[in-house]
N, C-alpha and C positions, 0 to 999 in steps of 0.2 A: 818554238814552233814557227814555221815558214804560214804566210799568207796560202790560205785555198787549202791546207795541208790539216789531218788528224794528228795531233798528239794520243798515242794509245798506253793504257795503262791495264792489268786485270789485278785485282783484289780479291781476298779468298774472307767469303761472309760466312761466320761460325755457325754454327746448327742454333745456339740459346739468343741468336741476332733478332729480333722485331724490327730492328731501324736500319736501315743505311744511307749516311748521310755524304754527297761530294760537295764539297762546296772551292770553288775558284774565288781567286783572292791576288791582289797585286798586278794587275793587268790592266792596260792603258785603254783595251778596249772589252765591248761588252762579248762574251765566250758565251759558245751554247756546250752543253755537256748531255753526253749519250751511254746508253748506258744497255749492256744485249749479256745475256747467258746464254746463248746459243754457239756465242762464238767471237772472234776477232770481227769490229766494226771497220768496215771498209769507205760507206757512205751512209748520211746521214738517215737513209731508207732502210739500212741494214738493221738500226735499234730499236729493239724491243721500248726502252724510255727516252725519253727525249724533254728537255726542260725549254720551258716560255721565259728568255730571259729579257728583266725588264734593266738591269741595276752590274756596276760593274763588278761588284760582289755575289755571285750567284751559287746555286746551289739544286742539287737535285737530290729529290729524298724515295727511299723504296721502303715502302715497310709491309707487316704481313695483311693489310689493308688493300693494297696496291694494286694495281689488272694490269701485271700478272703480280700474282704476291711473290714478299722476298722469300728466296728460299736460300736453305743453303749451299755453300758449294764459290765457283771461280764465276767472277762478274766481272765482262771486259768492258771498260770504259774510253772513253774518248773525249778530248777538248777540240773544239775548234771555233776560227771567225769563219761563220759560212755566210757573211755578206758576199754579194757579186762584184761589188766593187772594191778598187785596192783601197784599204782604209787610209784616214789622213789624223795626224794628231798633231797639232800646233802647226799647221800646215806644211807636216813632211807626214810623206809616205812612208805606211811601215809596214815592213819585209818580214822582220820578224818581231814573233808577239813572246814576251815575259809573261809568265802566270803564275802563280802558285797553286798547287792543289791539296786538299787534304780530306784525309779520308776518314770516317767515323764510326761508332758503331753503340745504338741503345742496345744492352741485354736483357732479357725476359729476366724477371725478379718475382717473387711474393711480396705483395705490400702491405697484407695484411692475412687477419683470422677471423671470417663471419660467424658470427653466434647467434642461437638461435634467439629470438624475442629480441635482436637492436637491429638499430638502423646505423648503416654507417657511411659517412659521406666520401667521393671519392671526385676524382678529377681526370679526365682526358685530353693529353696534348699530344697535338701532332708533331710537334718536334718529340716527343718521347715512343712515338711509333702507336697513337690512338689506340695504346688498351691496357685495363689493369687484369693484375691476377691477383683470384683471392683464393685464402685455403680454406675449407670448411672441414671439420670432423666431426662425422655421425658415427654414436653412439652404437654399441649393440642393440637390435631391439627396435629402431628407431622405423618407422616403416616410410615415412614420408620428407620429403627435405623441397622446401619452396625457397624461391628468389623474386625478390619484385623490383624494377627499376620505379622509381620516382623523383619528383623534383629534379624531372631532367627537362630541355629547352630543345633536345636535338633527336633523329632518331640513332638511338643505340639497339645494339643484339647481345644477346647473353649465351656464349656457351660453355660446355660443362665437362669433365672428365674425371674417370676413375680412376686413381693413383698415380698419374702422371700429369704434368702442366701441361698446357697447349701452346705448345709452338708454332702449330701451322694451324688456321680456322681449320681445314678440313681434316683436323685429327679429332674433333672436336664429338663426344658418344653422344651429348644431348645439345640442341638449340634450341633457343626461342631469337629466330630472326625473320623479320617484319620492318613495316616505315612508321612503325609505332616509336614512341619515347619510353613509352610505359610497359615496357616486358614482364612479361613474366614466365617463371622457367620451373615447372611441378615434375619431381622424379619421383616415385614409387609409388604414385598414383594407379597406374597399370600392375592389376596382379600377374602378368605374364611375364613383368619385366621389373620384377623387387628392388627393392635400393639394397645398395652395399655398405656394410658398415667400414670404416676407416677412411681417407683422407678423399677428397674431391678437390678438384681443383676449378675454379671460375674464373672466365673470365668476361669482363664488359667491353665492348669495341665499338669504334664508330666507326661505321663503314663506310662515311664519305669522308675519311681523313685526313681534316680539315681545324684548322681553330683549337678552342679547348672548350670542351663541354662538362659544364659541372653533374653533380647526379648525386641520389641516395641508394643506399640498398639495405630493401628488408629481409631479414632469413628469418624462417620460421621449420619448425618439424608437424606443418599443417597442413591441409590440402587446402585448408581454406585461407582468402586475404587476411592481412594483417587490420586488425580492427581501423587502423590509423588512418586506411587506405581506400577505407570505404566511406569517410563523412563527403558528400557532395556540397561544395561549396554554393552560395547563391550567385547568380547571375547578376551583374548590372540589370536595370532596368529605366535608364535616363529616360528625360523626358524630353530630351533635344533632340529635334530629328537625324540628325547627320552623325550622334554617337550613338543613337539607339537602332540604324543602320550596319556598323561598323560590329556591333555586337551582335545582331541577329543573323549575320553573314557568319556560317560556319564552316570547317571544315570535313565532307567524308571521306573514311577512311575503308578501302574494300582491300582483300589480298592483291589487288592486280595495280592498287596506289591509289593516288589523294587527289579531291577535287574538292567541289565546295557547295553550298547547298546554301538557303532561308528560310528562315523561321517564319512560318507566315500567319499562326495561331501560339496564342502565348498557352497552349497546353503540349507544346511538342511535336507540331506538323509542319514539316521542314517540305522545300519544292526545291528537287535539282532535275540534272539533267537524268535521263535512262541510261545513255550507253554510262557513265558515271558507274552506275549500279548494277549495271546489263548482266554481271556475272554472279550475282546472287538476287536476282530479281525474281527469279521463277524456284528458285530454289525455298526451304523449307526455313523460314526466316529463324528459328530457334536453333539450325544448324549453322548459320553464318550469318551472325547479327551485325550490321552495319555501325562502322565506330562514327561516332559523333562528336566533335574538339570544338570546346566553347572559348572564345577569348573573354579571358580577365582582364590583361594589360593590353590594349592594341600595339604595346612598345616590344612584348613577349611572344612568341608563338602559341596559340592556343592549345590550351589544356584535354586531354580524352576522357572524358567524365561522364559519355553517356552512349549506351549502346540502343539502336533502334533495328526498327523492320519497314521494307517494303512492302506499302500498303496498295499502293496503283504504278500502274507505267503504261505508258504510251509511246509501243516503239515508233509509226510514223513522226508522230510530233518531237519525236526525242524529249520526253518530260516523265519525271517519278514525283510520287510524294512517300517521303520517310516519316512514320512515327516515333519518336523518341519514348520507349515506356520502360527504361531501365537505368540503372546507372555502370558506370563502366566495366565496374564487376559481377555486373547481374544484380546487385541490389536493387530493392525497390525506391523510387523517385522520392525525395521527403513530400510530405503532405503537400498540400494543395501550391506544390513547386512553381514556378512560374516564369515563364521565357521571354525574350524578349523579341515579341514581332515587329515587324515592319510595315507602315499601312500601307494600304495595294492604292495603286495610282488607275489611270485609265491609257490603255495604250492607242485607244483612238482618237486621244485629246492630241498627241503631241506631232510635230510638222518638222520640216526639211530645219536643219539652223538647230533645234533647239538644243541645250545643254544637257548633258548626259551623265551618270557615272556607272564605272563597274567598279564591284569589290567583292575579291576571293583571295585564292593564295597561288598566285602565278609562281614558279617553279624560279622564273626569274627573277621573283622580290628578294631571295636570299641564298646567301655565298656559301649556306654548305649546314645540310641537314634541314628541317623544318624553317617552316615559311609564316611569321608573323602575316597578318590582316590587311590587305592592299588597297588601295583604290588609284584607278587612273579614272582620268577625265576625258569626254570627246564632246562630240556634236551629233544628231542624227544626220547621219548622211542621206538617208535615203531608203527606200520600202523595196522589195524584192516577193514579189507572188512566187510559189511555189506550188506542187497541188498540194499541201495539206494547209496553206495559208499564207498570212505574207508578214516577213521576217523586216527585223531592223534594221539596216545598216549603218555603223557605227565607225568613228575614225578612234574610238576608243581602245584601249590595248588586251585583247581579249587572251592570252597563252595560253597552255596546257597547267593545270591550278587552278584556274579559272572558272572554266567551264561549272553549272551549277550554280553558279553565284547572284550576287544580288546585279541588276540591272536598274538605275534607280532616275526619276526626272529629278528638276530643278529642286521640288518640294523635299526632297530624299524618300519617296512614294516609290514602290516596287510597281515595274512596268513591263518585266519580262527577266528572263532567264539568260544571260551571256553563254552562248554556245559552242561557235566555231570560231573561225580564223581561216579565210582566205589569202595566202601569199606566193607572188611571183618574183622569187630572187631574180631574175631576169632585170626584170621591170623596175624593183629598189619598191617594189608596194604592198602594200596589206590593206585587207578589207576586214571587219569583225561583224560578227552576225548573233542576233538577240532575238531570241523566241520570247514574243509578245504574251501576255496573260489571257489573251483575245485565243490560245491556241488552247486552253485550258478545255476540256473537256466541261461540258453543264454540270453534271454531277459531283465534279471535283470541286467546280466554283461554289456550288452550292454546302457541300463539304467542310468548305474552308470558311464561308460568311457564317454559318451557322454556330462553327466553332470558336468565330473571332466575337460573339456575340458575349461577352461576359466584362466583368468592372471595366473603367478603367486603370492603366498602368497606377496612379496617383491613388486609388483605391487599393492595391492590390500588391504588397511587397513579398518578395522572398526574406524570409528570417534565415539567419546562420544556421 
């Protein structure tokens, strides 16, 4: 291949293909590789995929995860150095580049046969095209057939088919796809639309296809969860401020995506932001219960273990409070359950200088699916009146994840709500903005002392 010049090749990906893999090999310099089903790639503008290469070994992969997914049919590819400058390798100019390429291909398989009443574990890699297939066979007779993802760390989707595997997501007759971990997928639930007896086929996919993410899965011929999958575990309840912070920061979960919320009464009365919540706030909370993901491990992404309602919101201030009064399956809370809040600080005590932290689950804390428990650090920059009050300003790192979260001083004492995020790519600047507990509505405040008003943590454990 000549300097400034495409090397083009086209490849023909089989209909049973999930994966396709290019990968460049034996070349003195680092190759980008492009990749268009539309047609012969002419420039770099013209490809549908285009790979970030960091390594002189590269590789670009398409699978039915992909935007756009792999389909099958003729994929015209392309290699090239598209530096602007003529490259140098031991300091001689080089005209023409050696490369090796080779082309690959994962194919859809069955890996297995779901039964009903086990659990069986399974594994997703991205080098394998992020998805398994399983077969399940319902019986004559059989009126209901459930799937439940667990013991996964990432979000996964479950879809389903009758008598055929899924080759492409959108052939796919049933979903449960969501930014949940914990799927779950009830057919013949609806008498309008019966289950069929003979073979199904499942499949599990991560749709940020990415990593490898491990998982269980439950079948059952139930409507209802599998017993295994309703015990709620208990909550840390430290008595150190800075981990009993870390734990009472959690994450919501609504259809429209994930943000982050505080526990501000150890009976399940969480403070996030509104717009967070804005698309089931006025709705009918038994119709769209707000998910609720508690961390266990702050090393792990937290858990979905509780579903609640919207009890207040205040669109000016942008502020909601969630009540937690269920568990993720609709179960009831174990007895006298017990959360772990965070004590409230005063946000007219603190000044220009002092130290700050935020902690949620910014979008940027992690490389692909669900976001383990963050904290960045700042300073108060500085107070900004508004007309509904006046806001913090923070050099703290506030994203999209964030928002909702805990806002905490020196003491690890909750002192407002981390909100926005002011930025001028222009400028190379950002500003972050914290609604103060000072924005708090009287009645709420009163709400929340009232209900903080019980033992202390040290008096008051959760049991298994």
């Amino acid at each position: 291949m000549d300097h400034g010049g495409l090397a083009t090749f086209t490849v023909v990906a089989p209909k049973d293909a999930v994966l396709l893999t290019v990968k460049v090999t034996d070349s003195p310099l680092i190759l980008d590789i492009l990749a268009d089903r539309r047609g012969p790639i002419r420039t770099p503008e013209d490809a549908e995929y285009h790979n970030r290469p960091d390594s002189l070994e590269t590789s670009l992969s398409i699978s039915r995860q992909s935007r756009p997914a792999l389909e099958s049919g003729v994929y015209h590819l392309a290699v090239g150095y598209l530096g602007s400058e003529l490259p140098v390798v031991h300091k001689h100019p080089v005209k023409r580049i050696p490369f090796k390429v080779t082309v690959s291909f994962v194919r859809a398989n069955v890996t297995g046969v779901l039964r009903s009443g086990e659990k069986t574990p399974g594994r997703l890699i991205a080098e394998e095209g992020s998805v398994r297939m399983f077969a399940v066979d319902i019986p004559p007779g059989t009126n209901v057939l459930r799937i439940d993802l667990d013991e996964v760390e990432s979000d996964l989707d479950i879809l389903a088919r009758y008598g055929r595997p899924i080759l492409r997501n959108e052939d796919a007759e049933e979903t449960a796809v969501s930014g949940l971990g914990r799927e779950s997928l009830v057919l013949g639930a609806d008498p309008a639309r019966p289950l069929k007896s003979g073979r199904w086929y499942v499949n599990v996919v991560h749709p940020t296809d990415s990593g490898s993410v491990d998982f269980t899965v439950y079948t059952s011929f139930s409507a209802e969860p599998p017993a295994a999958l309703l015990a709620i575990p208990p909550l840390p309840l430290p008595t150190d401020s800075r981990k009993r912070a870390l734990y009472a920061t959690v994450e919501i979960t609504t259809d429209n995506g994930s943000a982050a919320g505080t526990l501000v009464t150890d009976d399940g009365l969480v403070l996030t932001n509104y717009h967070v919540v804005a698309e089931v706030a006025e709705n009918p909370p038994e119709q769209r219960p707000v998910v609720v993901s508690a961390t266990l491990d702050p090393r792990q992404p937290p858990r979905e273990l509780f579903r609640g309602r919207v009890t207040a919101f205040d669109k000016k201030t942008d502020l909601a409070l969630i009540h937690i009064d269920r568990g993720f399956y609709g179960q009831p809370l174990p007895a006298d359950y017990r959360f772990p809040a965070v004590p409230l600080g005063d946000p007219e005590r603190i000044e220009i200088g002092d130290p700050l932290c935020v902690i949620g689950f910014p979008f940027i804390g992690g490389s692909g699916g669900r976001v383990s428990v963050t904290l960045t650090r700042g300073v108060v920059s500085g107070f900004e009146k508004t007309p509904f009050g006046t806001l913090i300003k923070t050099d703290a790192g506030i994203g999209p994840g964030n928002s909702g979260g805990a806002a905490l001083n020196d003491q690890w004492q909750l002192i407002g709500v981390p909100t926005s995020e002011n930025v001028d790519p222009e400028a190379v600047s950002r500003m972050s903005y914290i609604h103060p507990l000072t924005l708090l509505r009287p009645t709420w405040r009163e709400k929340i002392d009232k209900r903080r008003n019980s033992p202390p943590p040290a008096e008051k454990e959760n049991k298994p």
